[in-house]
C-alpha positions as CSV (number, residue, x, y, z in Angstrom):
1,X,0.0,0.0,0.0
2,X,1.5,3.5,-0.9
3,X,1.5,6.3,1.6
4,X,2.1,10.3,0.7
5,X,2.8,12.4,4.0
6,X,1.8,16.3,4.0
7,X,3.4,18.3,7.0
8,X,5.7,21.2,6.9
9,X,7.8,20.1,9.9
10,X,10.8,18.5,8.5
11,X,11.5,16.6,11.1
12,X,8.2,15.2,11.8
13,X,8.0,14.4,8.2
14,X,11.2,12.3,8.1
15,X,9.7,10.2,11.4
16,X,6.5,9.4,10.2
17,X,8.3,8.3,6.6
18,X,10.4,5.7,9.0
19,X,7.3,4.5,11.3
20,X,5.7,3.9,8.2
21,X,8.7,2.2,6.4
22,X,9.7,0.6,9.4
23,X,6.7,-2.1,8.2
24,X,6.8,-4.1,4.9
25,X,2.7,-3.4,4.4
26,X,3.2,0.6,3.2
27,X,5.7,2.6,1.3
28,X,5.8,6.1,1.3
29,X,6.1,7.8,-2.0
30,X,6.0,11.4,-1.9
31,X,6.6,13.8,1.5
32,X,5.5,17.3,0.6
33,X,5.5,20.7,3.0
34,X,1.9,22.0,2.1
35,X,-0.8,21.1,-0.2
36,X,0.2,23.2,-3.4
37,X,-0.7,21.5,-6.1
38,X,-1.9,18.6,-4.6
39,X,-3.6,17.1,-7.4
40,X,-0.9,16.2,-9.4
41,X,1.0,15.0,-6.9
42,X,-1.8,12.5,-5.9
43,X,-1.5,12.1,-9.4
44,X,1.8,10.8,-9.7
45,X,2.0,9.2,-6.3
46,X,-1.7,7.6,-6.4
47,X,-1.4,6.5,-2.7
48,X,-4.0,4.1,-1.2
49,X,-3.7,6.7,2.1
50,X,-2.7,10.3,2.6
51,X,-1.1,11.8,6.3
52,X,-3.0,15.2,5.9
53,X,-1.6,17.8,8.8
54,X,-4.2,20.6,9.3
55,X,-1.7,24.4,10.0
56,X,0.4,24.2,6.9
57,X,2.5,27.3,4.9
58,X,0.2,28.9,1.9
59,X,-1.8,26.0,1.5
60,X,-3.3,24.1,4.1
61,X,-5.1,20.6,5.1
62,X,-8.4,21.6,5.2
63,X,-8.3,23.1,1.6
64,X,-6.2,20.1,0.7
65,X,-8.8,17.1,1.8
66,X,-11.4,18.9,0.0
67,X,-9.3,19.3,-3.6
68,X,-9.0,15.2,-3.1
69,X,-11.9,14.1,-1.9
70,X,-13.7,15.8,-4.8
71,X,-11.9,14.1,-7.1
72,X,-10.4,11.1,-6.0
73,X,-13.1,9.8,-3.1
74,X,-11.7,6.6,-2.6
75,X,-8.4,7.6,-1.4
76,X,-8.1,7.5,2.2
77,X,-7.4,10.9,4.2
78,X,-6.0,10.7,8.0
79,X,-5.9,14.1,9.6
80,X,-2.8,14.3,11.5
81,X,-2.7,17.6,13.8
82,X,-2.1,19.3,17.1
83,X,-6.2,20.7,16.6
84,X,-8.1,19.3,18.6
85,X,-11.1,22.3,18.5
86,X,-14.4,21.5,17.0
87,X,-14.5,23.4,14.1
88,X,-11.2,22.0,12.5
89,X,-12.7,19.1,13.4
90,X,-15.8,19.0,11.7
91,X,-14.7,20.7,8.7
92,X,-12.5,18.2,8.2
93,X,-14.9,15.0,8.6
94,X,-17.2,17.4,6.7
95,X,-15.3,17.6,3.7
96,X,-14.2,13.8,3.2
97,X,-11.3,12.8,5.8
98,X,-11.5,9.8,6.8
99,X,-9.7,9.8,10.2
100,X,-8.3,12.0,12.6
101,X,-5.2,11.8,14.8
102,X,-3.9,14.0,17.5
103,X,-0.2,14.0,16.6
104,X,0.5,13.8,20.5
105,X,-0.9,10.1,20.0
106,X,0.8,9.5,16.8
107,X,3.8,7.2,18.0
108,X,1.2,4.6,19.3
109,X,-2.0,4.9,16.8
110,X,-1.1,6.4,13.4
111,X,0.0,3.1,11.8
112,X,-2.6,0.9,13.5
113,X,-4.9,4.3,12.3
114,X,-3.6,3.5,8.5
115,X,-4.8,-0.2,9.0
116,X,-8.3,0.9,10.7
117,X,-8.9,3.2,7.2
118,X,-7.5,0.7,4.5
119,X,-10.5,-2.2,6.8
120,X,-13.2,0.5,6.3
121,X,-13.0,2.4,9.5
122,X,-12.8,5.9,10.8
123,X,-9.9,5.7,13.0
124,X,-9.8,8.7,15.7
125,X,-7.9,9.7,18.9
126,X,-10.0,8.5,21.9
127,X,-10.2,12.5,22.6
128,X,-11.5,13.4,19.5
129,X,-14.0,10.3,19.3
130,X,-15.2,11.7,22.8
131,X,-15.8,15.1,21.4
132,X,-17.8,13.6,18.6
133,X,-19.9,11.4,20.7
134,X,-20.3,14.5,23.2
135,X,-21.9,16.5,20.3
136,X,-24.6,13.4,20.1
137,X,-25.1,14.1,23.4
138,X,-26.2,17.3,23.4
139,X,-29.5,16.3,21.2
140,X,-32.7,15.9,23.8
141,X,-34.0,14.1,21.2
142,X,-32.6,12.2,18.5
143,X,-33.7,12.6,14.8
144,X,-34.6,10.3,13.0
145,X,-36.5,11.5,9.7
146,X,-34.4,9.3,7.8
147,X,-36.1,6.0,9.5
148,X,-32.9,4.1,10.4
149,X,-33.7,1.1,12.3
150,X,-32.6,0.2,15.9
151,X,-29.4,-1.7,14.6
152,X,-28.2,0.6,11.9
153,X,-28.3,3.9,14.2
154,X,-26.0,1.4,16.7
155,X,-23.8,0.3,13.7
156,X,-23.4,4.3,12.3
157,X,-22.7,5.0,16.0
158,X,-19.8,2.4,16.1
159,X,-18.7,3.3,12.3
160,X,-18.1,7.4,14.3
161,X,-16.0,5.6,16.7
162,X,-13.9,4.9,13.9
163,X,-14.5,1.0,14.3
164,X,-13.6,-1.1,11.2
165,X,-16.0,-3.7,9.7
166,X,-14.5,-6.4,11.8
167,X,-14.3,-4.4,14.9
168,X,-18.4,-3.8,14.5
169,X,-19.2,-7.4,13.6
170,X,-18.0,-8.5,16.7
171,X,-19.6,-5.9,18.8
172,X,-23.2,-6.7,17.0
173,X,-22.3,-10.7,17.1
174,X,-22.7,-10.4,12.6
175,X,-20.7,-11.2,9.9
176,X,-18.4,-8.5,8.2
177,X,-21.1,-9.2,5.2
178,X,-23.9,-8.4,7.4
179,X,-22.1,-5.7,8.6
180,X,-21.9,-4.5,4.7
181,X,-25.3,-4.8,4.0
182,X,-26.0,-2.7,7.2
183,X,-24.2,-0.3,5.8
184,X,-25.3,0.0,2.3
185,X,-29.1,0.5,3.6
186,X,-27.3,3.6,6.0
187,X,-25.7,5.0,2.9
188,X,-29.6,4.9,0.5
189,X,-31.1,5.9,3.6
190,X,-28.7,9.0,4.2
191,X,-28.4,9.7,0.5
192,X,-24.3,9.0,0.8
193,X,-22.1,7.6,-1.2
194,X,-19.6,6.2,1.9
195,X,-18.5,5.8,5.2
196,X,-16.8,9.5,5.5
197,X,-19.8,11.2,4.5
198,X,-22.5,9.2,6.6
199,X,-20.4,10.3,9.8
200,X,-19.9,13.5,8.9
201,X,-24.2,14.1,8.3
202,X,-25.0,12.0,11.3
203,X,-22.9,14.5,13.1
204,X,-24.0,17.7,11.2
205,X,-27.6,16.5,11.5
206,X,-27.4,14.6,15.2
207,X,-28.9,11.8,14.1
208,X,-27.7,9.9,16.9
209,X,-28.3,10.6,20.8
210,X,-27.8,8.7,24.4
């Protein structure tokens, strides 16, 4: 699996190029300093996964997950940033990414974070999936004008945890197929075309609630 890395700090950069390398699953193909021209370098590198930092020189994350995401929405976007304040946040998830890790975790979750988004999942720090499931919290009552049933509300719940496939069939005692078929009725319910885009309307909307 190929791996491009956008961050600005040098040495950061040349870190998370050797935790990456350090495994024989990933390579990393192209380490750039900000998002300028960003299509062309997903061009030439076509990564399976992109490192996406957020405070970047000129051009920055945000403005770089959305360039991708419009036009290549299978490639998998992992925020990696000191941000942890909602509105990065949900910008973020809003326009595509498809995880989100607080670089003071990185050491110990961004590569198990690259395998959580290559299975399906939504990998986040536990802080930032606590922030999301606080913002569900905050709904008295939960809507639900899109008439998801008992189980997929708790599987879209699990998939904004960032849980992969796997991860959910075990919770819900199901198959990873059931689990896909779950999730394809979410997606025609929601009116989305993935994963990314259900959490980021289920937590634009509130569609979920304890």
């Amino acid at each position: 699996m190929i791996v491009s890395i956008f961050e600005d700090n040098d040495k950061l950069r040349d870190l998370i190029e050797m935790l990456i390398g350090s495994s024989d699953e990933f390579t990393v193909k192209g380490k750039y300093r900000n998002t300028h021209d960003i299509l062309n370098k997903v061009i030439i590198d076509q990564p399976d996964v992109i490192i996406m930092d957020i405070d970047m020189p000129e051009h920055d994350g945000i403005e770089g997950v959305k360039a991708v995401k419009k036009v290549f929405p299978n490639i998998k976007i992992i925020m990696h940033t000191v941000f942890d304040d909602d509105d990065r946040l949900f910008t973020c998830l809003a326009h595509g990414a498809d995880g989100y890790i607080l670089k003071k975790d990185a050491s110990s979750s961004l590569f198990n974070a690259i395998k959580e988004v290559l299975a399906g999942g939504a990998p986040m720090s536990s802080g930032i999936a606590t922030r999301v499931l606080q913002t569900f919290r905050k709904v008295e009552k939960p809507l639900n004008n899109y008439h998801l049933t008992e189980r997929e509300k708790e599987i879209l719940e699990f998939l904004t945890k960032g849980f992969s496939y796997r991860m959910i069939g075990i919770e819900c005692s199901i198959s990873i197929e059931t689990v896909r078929r779950h999730l394809k009725n979410i997606y025609h319910k929601l009116q989305v075309q993935c994963g990314t885009e259900a959490v980021a309307k289920a937590i634009q909307e509130k569609l979920l609630s304890n």
